[in-house]
NULO-745212 format. One line per field, with one value per residue (C-alpha): x, y, z; residue number from 1. Coordinates in steps of 0.2 Angstrom, whole numbers, plus 5000, padded with zeros to 4 digits. Each point is the difference from the previous one (the first is absolute). Layout:
REM residues N
X <- X  ...
Y <- Y  ...
Z <- Z  ...
num <- NUM  ...
REM end
This chain:
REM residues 218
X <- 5000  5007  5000  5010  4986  4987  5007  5003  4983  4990  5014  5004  4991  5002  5020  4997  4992  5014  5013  4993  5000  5012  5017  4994  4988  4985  4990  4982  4991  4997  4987  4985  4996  5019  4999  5010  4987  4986  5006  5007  4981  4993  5013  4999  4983  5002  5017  4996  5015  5006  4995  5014  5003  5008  5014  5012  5019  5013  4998  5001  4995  4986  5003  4989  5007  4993  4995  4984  4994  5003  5008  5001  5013  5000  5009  4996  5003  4991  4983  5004  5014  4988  4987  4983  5007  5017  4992  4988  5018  5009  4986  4995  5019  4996  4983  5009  5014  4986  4988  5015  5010  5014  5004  5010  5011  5005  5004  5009  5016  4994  5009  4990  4984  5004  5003  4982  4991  5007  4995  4982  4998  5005  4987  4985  5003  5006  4986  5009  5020  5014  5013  4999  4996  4988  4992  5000  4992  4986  4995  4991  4995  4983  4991  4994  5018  5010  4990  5001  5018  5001  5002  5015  5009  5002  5006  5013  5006  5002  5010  5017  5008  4998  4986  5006  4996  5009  4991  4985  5004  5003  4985  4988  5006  4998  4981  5000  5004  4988  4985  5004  4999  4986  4994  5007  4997  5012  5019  5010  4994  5005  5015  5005  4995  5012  5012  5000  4999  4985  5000  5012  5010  5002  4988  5008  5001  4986  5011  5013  4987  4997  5019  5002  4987  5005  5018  4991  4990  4987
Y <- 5000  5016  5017  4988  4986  5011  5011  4984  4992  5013  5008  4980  5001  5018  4995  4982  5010  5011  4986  4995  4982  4987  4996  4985  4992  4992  4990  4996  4997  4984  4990  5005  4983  5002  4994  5016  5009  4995  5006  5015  5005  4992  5014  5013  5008  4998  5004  5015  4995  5011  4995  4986  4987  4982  4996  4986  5000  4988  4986  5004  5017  5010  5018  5016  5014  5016  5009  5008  4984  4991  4979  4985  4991  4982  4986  4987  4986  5009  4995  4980  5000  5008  4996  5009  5007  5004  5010  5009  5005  5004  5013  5005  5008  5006  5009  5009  5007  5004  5009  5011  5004  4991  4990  5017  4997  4982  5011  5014  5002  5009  5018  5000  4994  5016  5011  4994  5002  5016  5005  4995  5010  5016  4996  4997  5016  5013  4990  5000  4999  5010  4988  4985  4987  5008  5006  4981  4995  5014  4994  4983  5009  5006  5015  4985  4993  5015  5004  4984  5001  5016  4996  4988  5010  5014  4990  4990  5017  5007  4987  5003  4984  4990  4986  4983  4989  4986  4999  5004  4985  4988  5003  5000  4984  4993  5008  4989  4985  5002  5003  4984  4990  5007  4995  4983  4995  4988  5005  4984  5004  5018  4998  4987  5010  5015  4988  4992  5019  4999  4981  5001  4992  4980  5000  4999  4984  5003  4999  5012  5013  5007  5002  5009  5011  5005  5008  5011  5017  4999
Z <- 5000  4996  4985  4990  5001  4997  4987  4991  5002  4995  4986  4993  4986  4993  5003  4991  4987  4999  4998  4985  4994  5004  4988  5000  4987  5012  4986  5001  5016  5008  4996  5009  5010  5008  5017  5004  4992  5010  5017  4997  4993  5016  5009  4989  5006  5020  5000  4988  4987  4986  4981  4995  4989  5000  4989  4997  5006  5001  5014  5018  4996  5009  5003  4997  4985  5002  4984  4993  5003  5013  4995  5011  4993  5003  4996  4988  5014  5016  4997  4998  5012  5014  5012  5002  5017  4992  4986  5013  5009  4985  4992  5019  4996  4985  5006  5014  4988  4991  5011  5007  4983  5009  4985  4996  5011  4992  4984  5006  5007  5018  4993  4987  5008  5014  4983  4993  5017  5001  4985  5002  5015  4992  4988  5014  5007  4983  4989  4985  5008  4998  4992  4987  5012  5008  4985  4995  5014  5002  4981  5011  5016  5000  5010  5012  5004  5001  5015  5009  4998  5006  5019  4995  4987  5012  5011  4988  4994  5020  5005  5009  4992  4986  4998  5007  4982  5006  5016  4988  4988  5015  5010  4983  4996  5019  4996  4984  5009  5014  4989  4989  5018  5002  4984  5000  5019  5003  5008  4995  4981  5001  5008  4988  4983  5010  5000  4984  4992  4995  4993  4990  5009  5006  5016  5018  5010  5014  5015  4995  4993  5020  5000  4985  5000  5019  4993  4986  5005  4990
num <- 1  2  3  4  5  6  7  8  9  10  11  12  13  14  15  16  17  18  19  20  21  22  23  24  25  26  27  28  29  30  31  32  33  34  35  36  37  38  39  40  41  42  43  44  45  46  47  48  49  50  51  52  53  54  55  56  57  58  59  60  61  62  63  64  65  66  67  68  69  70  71  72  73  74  75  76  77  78  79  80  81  82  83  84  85  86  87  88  89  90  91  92  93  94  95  96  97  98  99  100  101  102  103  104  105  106  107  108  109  110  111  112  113  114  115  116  117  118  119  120  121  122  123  124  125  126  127  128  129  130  131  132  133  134  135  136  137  138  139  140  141  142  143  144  145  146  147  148  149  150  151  152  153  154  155  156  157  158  159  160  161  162  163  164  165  166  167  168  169  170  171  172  173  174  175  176  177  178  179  180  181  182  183  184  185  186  187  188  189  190  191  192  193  194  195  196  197  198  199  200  201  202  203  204  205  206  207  208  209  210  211  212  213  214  215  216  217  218
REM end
């Protein structure tokens, strides 16, 4: 919780719009019976999601790309290689990067994220901005959002020292995780799928999992 989250929560789309779309190709959507697919609708209302897409990526591969819209990339292998409970953890992931814009902070080095967040909070309270990037950015933020974000950008800008996006990064994906247990409801299977790296890995023998997970922070 923090400017920095909230600026980037209520400013993530108009600076995903800003980025412009990704260097790489993303193809054509998934098919529309992907079991991937089904969830993420089942989230996308209650957990008030951002418009996105599903798209294929090379195996192992799950991971949000911000952009004028949204894509889920998801690996080729995920869908078989995964249990219902595994996938419900997985995209409860990919829901909470969603929901916050966090997924910005997987594609941008934490200067340039800071430079960007910056850059959107000019814009909420000049309107239009007073330099490129915060012209860019006022192009996506309506009358509506600039004055939510008011209240944050003031206080981004105020601040003594600069925003903490590590600590940002870290805790939004500690939030990620917690909101796939949730979503999954079984410990062991979460903590294997952090484990395994998100199943791309080979799964962990049961008894050492407890060990394991104990000597990471997340």
């Amino acid at each position: 919780r923090g400017p920095i989250a909230d600026v980037l929560a209520l400013a993530g789309d108009a600076i995903s719009a800003a980025l412009g779309a990704a260097a790489t190709p993303r193809g054509e959507p998934l098919r529309s019976d992907h079991a991937f697919r089904r969830v993420l609708t089942e989230l996308a209302r209650p957990l008030d999601l951002p418009e996105h897409e599903l798209f294929g990526a090379p195996p192992g591969t799950l991971e949000v790309e911000p952009g004028p819209l949204y894509a889920v990339r998801v690996g080729s292998d995920l869908a078989r290689r995964t249990t219902a409970r595994e996938q419900r953890f997985l995209l409860g992931r990919v829901a909470a990067r969603l929901r916050s814009r966090s997924c910005l902070a997987e594609l941008l080095p934490p200067s340039a994220l800071g430079t960007w967040a910056l850059a959107a909070a000019r814009a909420a309270l000049s309107g239009t901005g007073d330099d490129e990037l915060s012209r860019r950015v006022a192009k996506g933020l309506g009358r509506r959002a600039r004055k939510a974000l008011e209240p944050s950008a003031r206080a981004l800008l105020a601040a003594q020292t600069p925003p903490d996006l590590e600590g940002y990064r870290a805790a939004a994906a500690r939030t990620a995780d917690r909101l796939g247990l949730v979503l999954c409801g079984d410990v062991p299977t979460a903590i294997e799928l952090l484990l395994r790296d998100g199943g791309s890995r080979p799964p962990v023998v049961h008894a050492d999992a407890p060990a394991a997970a104990a000597s990471r922070p997340d």
